[in-house]
MIDOSE-1310 file (N, C-alpha, C; in nm, 2 decimals, decimal comma, always signed):
residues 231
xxxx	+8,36/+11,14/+7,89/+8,50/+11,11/+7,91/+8,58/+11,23/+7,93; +8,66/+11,21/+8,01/+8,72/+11,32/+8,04/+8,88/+11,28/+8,05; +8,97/+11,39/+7,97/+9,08/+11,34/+7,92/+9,20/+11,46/+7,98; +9,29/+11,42/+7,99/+9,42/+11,52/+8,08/+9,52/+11,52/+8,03
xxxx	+9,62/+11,59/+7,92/+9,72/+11,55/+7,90/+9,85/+11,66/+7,96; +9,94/+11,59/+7,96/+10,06/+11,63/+8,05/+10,20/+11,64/+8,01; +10,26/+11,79/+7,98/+10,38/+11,78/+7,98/+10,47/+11,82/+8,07; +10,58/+11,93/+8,06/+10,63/+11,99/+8,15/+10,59/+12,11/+8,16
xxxx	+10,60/+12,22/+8,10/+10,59/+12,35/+8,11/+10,45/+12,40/+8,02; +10,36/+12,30/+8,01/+10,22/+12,34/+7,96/+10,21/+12,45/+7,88; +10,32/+12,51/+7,79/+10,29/+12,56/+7,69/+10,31/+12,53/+7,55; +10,33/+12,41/+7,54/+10,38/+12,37/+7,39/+10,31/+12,22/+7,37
xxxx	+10,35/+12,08/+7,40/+10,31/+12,02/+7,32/+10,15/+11,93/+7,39; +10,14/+11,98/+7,52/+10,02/+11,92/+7,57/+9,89/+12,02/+7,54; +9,92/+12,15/+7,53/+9,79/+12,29/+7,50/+9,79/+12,20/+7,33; +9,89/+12,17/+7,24/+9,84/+12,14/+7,10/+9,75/+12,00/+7,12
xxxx	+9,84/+11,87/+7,22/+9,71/+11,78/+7,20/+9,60/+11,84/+7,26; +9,55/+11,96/+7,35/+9,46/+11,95/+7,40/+9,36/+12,01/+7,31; +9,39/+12,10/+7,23/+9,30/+12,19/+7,17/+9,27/+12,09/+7,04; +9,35/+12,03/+6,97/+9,31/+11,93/+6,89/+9,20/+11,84/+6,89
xxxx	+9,27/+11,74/+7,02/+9,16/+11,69/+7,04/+8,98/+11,70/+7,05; +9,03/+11,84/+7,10/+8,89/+11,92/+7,15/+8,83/+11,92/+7,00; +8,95/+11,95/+6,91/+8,87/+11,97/+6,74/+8,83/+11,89/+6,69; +8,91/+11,77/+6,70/+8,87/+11,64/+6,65/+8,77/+11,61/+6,71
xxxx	+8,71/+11,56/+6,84/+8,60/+11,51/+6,91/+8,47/+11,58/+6,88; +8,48/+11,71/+6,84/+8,36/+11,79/+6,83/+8,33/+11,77/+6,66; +8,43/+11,76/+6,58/+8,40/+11,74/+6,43/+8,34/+11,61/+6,44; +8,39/+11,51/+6,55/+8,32/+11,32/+6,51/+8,16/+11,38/+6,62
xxxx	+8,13/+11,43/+6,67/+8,02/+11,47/+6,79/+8,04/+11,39/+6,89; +8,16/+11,37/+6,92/+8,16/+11,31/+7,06/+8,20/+11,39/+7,19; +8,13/+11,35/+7,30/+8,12/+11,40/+7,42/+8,25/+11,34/+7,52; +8,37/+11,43/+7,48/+8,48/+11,42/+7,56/+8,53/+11,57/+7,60
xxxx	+8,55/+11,59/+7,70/+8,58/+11,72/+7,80/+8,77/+11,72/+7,81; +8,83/+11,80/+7,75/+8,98/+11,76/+7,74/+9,02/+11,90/+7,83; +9,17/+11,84/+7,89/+9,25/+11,99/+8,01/+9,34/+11,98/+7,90; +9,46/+12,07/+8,01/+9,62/+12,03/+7,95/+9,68/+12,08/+8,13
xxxx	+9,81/+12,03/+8,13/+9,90/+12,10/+8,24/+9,98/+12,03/+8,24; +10,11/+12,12/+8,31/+10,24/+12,06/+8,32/+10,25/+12,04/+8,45; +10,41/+11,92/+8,43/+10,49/+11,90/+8,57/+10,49/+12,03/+8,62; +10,60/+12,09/+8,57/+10,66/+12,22/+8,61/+10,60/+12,37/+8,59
xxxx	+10,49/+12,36/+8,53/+10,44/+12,49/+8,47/+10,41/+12,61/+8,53; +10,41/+12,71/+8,53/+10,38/+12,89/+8,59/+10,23/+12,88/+8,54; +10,18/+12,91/+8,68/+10,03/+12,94/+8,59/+10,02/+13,07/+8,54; +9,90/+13,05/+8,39/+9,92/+13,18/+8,33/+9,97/+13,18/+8,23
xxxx	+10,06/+13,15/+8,21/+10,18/+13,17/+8,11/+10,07/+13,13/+7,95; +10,11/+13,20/+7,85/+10,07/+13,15/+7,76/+10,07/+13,02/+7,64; +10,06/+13,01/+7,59/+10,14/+12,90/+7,48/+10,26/+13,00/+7,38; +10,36/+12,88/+7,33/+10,44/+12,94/+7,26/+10,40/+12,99/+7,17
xxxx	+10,48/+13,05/+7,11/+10,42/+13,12/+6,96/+10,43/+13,04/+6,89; +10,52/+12,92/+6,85/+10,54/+12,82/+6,77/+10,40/+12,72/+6,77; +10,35/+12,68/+6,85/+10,22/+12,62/+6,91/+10,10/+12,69/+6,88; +10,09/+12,82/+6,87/+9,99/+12,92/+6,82/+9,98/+12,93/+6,67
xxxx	+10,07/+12,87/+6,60/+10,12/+12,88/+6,51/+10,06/+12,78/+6,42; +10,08/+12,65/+6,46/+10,09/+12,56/+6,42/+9,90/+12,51/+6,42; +9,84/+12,53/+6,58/+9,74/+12,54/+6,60/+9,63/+12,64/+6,47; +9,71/+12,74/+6,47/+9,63/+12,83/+6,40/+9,63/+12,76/+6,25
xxxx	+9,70/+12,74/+6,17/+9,70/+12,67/+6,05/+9,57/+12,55/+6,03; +9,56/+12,53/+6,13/+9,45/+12,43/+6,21/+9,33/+12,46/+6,19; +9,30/+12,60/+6,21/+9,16/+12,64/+6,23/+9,15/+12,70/+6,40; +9,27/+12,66/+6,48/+9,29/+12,69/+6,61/+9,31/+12,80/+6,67
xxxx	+9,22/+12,91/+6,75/+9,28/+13,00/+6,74/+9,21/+13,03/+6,91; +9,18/+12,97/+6,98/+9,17/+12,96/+7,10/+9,27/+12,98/+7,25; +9,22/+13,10/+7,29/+9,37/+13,12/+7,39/+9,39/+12,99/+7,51; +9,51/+13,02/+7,54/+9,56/+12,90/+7,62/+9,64/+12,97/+7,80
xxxx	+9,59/+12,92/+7,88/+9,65/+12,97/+8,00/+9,74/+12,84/+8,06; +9,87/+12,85/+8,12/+9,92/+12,73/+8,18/+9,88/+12,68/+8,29; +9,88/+12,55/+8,34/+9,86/+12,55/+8,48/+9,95/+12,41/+8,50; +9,93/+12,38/+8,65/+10,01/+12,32/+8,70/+9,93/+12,16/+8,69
xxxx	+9,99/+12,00/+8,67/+9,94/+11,93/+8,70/+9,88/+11,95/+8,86; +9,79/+11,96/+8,91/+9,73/+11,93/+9,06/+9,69/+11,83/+9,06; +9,69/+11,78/+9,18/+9,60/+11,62/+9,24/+9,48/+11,61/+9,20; +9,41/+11,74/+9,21/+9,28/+11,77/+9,14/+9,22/+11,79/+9,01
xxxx	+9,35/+11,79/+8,95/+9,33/+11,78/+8,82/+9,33/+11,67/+8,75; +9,39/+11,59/+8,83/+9,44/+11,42/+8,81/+9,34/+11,37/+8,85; +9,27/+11,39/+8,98/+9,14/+11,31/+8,99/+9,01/+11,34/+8,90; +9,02/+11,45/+8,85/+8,90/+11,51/+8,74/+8,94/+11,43/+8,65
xxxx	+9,03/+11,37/+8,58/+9,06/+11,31/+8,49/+8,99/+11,19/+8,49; +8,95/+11,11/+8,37/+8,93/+10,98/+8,35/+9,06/+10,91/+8,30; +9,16/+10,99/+8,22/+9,23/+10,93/+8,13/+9,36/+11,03/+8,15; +9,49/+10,97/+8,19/+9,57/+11,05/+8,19/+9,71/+11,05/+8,07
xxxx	+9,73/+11,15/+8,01/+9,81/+11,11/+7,83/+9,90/+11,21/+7,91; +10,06/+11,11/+7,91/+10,13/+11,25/+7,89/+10,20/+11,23/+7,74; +10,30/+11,36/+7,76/+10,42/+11,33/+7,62/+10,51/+11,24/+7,63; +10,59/+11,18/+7,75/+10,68/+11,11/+7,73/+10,67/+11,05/+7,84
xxxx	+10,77/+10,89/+7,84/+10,78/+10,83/+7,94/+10,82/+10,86/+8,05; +10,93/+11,00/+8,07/+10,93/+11,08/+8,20/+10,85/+11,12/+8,24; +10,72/+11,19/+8,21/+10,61/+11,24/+8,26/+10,60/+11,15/+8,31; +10,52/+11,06/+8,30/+10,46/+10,95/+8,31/+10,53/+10,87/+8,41
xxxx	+10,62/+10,84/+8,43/+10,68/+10,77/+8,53/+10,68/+10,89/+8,67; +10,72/+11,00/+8,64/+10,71/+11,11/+8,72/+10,59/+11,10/+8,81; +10,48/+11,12/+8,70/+10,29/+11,09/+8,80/+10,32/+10,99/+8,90; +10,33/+10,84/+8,81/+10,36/+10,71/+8,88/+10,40/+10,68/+8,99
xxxx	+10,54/+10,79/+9,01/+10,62/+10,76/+9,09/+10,51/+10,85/+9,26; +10,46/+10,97/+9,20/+10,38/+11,03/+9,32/+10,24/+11,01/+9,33; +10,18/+10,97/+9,25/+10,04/+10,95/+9,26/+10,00/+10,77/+9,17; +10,10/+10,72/+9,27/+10,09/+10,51/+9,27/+9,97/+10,50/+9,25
xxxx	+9,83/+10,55/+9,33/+9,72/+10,48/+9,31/+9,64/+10,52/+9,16; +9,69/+10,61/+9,10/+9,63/+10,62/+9,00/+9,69/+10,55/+8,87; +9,76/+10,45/+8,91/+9,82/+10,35/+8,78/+9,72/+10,35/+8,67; +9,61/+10,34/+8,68/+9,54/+10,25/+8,61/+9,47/+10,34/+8,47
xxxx	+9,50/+10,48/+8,51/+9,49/+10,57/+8,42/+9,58/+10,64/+8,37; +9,73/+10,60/+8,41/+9,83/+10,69/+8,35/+9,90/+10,67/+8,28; +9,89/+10,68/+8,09/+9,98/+10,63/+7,99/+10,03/+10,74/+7,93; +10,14/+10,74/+7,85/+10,16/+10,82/+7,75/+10,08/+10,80/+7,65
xxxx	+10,11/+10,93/+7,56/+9,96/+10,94/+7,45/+10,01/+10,82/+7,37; +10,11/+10,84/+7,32/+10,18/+10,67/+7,22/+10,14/+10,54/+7,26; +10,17/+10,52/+7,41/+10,17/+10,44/+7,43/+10,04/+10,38/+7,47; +9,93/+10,47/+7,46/+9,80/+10,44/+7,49/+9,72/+10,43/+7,36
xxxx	+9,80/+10,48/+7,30/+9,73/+10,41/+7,15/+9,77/+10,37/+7,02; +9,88/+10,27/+7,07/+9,93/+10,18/+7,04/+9,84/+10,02/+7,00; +9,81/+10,01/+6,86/+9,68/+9,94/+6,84/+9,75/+9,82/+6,74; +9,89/+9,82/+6,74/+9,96/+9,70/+6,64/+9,93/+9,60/+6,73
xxxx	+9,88/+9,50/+6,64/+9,87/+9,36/+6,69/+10,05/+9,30/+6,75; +10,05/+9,30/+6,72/+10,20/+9,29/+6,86/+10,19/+9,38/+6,98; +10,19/+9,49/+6,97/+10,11/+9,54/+7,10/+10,03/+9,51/+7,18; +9,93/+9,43/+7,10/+9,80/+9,40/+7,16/+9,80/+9,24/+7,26
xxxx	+9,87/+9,18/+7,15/+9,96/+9,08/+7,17/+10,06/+9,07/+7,33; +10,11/+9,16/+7,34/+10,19/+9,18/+7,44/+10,12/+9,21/+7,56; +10,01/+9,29/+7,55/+9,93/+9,36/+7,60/+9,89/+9,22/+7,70; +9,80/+9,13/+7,58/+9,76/+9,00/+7,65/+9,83/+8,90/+7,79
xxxx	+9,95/+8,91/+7,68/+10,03/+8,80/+7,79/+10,05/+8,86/+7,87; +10,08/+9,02/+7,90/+10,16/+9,05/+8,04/+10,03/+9,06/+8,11; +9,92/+9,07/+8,10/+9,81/+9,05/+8,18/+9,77/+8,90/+8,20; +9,77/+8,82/+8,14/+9,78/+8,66/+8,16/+9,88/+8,66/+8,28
xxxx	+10,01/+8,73/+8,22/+10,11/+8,68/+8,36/+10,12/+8,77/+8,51; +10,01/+8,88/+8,47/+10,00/+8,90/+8,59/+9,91/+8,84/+8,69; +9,80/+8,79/+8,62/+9,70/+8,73/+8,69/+9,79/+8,64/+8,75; +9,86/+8,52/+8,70/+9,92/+8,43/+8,74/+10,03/+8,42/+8,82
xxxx	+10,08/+8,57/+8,86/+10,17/+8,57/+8,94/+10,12/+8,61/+9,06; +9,99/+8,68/+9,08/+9,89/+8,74/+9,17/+9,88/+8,60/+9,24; +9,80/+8,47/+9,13/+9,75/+8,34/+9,19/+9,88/+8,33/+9,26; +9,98/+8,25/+9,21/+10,10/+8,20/+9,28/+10,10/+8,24/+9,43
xxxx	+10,16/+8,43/+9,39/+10,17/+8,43/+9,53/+10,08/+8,43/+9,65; +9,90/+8,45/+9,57/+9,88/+8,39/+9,73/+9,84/+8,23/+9,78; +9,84/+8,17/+9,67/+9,86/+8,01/+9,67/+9,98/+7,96/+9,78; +10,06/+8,03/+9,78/+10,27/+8,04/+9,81/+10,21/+8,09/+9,96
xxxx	+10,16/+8,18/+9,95/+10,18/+8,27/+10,14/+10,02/+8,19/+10,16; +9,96/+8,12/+10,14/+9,81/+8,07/+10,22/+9,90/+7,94/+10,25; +9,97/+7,86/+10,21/+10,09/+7,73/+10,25/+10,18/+7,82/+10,32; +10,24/+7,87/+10,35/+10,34/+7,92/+10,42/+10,30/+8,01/+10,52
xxxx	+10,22/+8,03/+10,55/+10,17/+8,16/+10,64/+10,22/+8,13/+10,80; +10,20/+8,04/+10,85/+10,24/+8,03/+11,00/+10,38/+8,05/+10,99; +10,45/+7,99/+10,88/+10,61/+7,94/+10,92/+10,69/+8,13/+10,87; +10,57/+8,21/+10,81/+10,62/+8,34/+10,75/+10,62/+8,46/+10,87
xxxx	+10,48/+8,40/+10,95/+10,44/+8,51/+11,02/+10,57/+8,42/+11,16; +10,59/+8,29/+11,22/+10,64/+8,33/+11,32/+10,81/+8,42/+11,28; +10,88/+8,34/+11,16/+11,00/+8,42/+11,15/+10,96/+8,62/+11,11; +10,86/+8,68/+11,13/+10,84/+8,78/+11,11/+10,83/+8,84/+11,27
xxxx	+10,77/+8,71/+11,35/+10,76/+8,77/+11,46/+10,89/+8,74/+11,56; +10,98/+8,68/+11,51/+11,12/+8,65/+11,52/+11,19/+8,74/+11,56; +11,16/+8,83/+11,42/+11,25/+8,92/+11,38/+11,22/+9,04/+11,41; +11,10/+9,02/+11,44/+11,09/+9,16/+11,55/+11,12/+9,19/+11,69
xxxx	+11,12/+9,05/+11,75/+11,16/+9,04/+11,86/+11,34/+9,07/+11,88; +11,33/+9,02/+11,78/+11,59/+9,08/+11,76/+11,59/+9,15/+11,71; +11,51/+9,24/+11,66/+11,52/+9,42/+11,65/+11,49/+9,50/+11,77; +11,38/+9,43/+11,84/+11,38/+9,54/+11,98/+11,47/+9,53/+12,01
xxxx	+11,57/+9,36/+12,06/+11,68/+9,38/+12,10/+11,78/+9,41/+12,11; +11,79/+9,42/+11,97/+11,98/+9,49/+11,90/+11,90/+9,65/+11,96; +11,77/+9,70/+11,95/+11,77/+9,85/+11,99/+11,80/+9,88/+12,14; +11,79/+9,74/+12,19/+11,85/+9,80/+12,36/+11,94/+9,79/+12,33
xxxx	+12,04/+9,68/+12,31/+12,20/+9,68/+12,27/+12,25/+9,83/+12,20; +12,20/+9,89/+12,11/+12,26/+9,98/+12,05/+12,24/+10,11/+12,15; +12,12/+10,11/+12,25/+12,11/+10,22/+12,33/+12,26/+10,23/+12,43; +12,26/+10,10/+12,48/+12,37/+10,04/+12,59/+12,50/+10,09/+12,48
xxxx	+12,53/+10,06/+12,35/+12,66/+10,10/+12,33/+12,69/+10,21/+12,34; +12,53/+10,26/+12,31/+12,57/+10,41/+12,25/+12,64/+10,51/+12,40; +12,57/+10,48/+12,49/+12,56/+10,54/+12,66/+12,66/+10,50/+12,69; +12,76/+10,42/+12,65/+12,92/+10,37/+12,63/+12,98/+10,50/+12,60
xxxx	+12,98/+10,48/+12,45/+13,04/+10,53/+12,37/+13,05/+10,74/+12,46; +12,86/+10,78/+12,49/+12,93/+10,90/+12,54/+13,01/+10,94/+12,68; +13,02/+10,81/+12,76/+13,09/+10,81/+12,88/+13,24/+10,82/+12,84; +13,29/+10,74/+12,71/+13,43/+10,73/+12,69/+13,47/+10,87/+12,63
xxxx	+13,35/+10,93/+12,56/+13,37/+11,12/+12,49/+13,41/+11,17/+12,62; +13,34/+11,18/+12,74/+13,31/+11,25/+12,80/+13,47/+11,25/+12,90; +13,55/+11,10/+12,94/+13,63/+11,08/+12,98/+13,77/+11,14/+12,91; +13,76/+11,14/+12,76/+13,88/+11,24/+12,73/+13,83/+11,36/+12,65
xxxx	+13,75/+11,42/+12,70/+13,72/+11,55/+12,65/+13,83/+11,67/+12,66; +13,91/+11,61/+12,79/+14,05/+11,76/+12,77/+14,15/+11,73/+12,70; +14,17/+11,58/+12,72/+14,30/+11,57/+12,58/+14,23/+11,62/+12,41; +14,11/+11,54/+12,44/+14,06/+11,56/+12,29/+14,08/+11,71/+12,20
xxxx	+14,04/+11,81/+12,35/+14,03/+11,96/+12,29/+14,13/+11,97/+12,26; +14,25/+11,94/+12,34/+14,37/+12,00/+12,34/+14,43/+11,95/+12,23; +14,40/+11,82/+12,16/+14,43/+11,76/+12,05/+14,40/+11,86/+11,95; +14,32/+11,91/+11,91/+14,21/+12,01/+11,86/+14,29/+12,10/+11,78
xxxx	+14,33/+12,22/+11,91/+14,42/+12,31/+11,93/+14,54/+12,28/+11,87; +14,62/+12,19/+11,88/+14,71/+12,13/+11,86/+14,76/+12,16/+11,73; +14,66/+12,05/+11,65/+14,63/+12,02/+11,48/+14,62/+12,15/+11,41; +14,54/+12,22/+11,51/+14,52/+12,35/+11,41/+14,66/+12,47/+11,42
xxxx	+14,75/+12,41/+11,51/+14,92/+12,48/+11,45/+14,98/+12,46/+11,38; +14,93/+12,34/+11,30/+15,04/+12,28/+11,20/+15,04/+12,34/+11,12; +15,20/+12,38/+11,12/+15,23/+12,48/+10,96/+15,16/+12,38/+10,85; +15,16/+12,47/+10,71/+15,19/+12,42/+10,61/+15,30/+12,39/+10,56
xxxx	+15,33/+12,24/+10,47/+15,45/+12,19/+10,46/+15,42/+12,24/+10,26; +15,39/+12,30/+10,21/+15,36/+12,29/+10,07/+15,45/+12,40/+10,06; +15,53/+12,39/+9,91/+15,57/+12,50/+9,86/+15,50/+12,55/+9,74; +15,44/+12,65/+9,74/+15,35/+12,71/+9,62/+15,46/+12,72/+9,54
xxxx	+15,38/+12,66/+9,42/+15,40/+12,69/+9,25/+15,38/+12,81/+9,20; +15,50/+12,86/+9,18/+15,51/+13,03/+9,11/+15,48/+13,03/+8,97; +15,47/+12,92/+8,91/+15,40/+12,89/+8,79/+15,34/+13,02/+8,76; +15,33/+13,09/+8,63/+15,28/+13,18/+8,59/+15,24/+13,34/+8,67
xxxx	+15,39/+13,32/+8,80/+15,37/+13,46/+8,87/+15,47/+13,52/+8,81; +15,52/+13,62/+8,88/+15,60/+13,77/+8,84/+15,76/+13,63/+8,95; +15,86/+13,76/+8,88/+15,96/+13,74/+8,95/+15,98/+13,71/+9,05; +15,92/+13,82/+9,16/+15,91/+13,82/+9,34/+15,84/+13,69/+9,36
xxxx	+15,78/+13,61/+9,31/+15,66/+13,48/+9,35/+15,81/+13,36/+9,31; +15,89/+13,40/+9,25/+15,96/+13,30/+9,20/+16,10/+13,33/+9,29; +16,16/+13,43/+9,32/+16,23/+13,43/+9,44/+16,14/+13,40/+9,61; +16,06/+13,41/+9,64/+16,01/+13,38/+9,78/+16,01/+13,24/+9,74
xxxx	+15,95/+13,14/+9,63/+15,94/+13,05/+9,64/+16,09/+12,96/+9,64; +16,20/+13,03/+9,55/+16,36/+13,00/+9,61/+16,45/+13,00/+9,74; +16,35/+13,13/+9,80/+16,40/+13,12/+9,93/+16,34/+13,03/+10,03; +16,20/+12,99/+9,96/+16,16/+12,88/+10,13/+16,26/+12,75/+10,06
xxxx	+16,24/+12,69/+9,96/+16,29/+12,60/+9,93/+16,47/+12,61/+9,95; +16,55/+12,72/+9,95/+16,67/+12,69/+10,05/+16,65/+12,71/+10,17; +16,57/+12,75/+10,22/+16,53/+12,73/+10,39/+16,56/+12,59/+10,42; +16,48/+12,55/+10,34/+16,44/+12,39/+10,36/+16,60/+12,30/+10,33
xxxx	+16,65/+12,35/+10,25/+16,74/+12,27/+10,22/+16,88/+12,28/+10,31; +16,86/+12,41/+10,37/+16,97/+12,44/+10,51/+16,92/+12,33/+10,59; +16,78/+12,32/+10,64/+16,71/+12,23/+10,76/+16,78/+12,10/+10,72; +16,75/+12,05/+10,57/+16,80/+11,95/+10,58/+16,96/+11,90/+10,55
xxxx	+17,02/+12,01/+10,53/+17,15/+11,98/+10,54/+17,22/+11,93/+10,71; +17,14/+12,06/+10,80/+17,16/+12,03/+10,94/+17,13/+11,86/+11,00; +17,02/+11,81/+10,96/+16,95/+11,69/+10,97/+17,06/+11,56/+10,91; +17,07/+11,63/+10,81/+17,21/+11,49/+10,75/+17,31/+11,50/+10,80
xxxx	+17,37/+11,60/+10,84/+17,52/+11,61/+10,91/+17,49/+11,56/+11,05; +17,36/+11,56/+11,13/+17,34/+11,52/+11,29/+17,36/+11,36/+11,27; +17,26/+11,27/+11,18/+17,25/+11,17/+11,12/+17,42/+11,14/+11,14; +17,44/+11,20/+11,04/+17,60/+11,11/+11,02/+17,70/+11,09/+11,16
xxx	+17,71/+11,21/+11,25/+17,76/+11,27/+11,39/+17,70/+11,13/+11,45; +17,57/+11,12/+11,43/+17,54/+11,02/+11,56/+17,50/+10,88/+11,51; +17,58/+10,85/+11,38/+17,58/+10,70/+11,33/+17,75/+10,65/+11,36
C-alpha cells in the first residue's frame, strides 16, 4: 500500500502524518510505503522546528526534505490523505480522474456508524441515479439526438449571421472614422469643471481656490444678467 499525504507547504502537518505513520505501520509490521508534499511547497525546504519537535518527543528524529505535490506523485499513490477539505477539493478540481483515491485523512477514517450509514445510502443513490439516467436517455435518444442536431445546425447559422453583422458593423467604423477622430481630439479639450478642496492646504491653496470660485461667479453673474436682457 502506498500512501500520499498532502498539505500546503510540506513542512508541518503532512511530514508529521508521514513520519508517524511510517512509525506506526512498522511497530504493527505492516507493509505500507508513505510520501508527504504540498500544494504549494519549495522543494528542499525543511520541516518546521515546531514539527521536529513534536516528532522528536516521538522517538522521530528522521530528516525531512519538501516537495511539491506532482502528477507523479499522485499516480505512485494508492491512497491520497490530505489535511483539509481545500486540499482536497484543490486535487479534485485538477486531477478529476483520480476521484476515487482522494480523501481527507478525517474523512477517510471516519468509521461512526452514521458515517458508514451515510456512506451506504449515498452509494445506493448513486447507483440509482446512474440506472435512471440511462433508462431516461435509452427512451429518449432519437428525440435528444435530433434536437441536438437542431441545434447545431442554428449555431452554424447565427455564426454566419454574426460574421454578416460584424462586416457591417466594420464598414459603418470605417465610414466615420474622420468625425470619430476628430470627436477624439475634441473630448480631450475639455477643461476641468472641479474646484479642488483646499481642505487641509496652506493659505495660498485656499486663496487660488477663492479666486476660481469668483471667476466662476463673475461668469455667472454675466449669464443671469443676458437671461434677464433677453427674457
Amino acid at each position: 500500500m502506498r500512501i500520499l499525504f498532502v498539505c500546503t507547504g510540506n513542512t508541518c502537518r503532512s511530514p508529521m502524518a508521514e513520519k508517524l505513520l511510517r512509525k506506526m505501520a512498522a511497530e504493527r509490521g505492516m507493509d505500507i510505503e508513505v510520501k508527504s508534499a504540498g500544494l504549494f511547497a519549495s522543494p528542499g525546504s525543511a520541516a518546521s522546528p515546531q514539527a521536529v519537535h513534536v516528532l522528536g518527543k516521538r522517538g522521530i528524529t528522521e530528516s525531512h526534505q519538501s516537495q511539491p505535490a506532482t502528477s507523479e506523485l499522485l499516480d505512485w499513490a494508492d491512497l491520497i490523505l490530505t489535511m483539509t477539505e481545500s486540499h482536497r477539493d484543490s486535487l479534485l478540481q485538477k486531477y478529476e480522474h483520480l476521484q476515487s483515491k482522494i480523501y481527507t485523512l478525517k474523512e477517510y477514517t471516519d468509521i461512526s456508524l452514521e458515517e458508514l450509514s451515510r456512506g451506504e445510502e449515498l452509494d445506493s443513490l448513486y447507483q440509482e441515479v446512474e440506472r435512471k439516467q440511462e433508462a431516461f436517455l435509452n427512451s429518449h435518444r432519437e428525440e435528444i439526438r435530433r434536437l441536438e442536431d437542431e441545434y447545431q445546425e442554428l449555431y452554424n447559422r447565427l455564426e454566419v449571421v454574426r460574421e454578416e453583422l460584424d462586416e457591417w458593423k466594420n464598414r459603418l467604423m470605417k465610414e466615420t472614422t474622420e468625425e470619430r477622430n476628430r470627436i477624439a481630439i475634441l473630448e480631450q479639450q475639455v477643461p476641468g469643471y472641479d474646484i479642488v478642496d483646499p481642505y487641509g492646504g496652506t493659505v495660498e491653496d485656499y486663496e487660488t481656490c477663492a479666486g476660481e470660485i469668483e471667476q466662476a461667479l463673475h461668469n455667472l453673474l454675466k449669464i443671469l444678467k443676458k437671461n434677464t436682457e433677453n427674457s
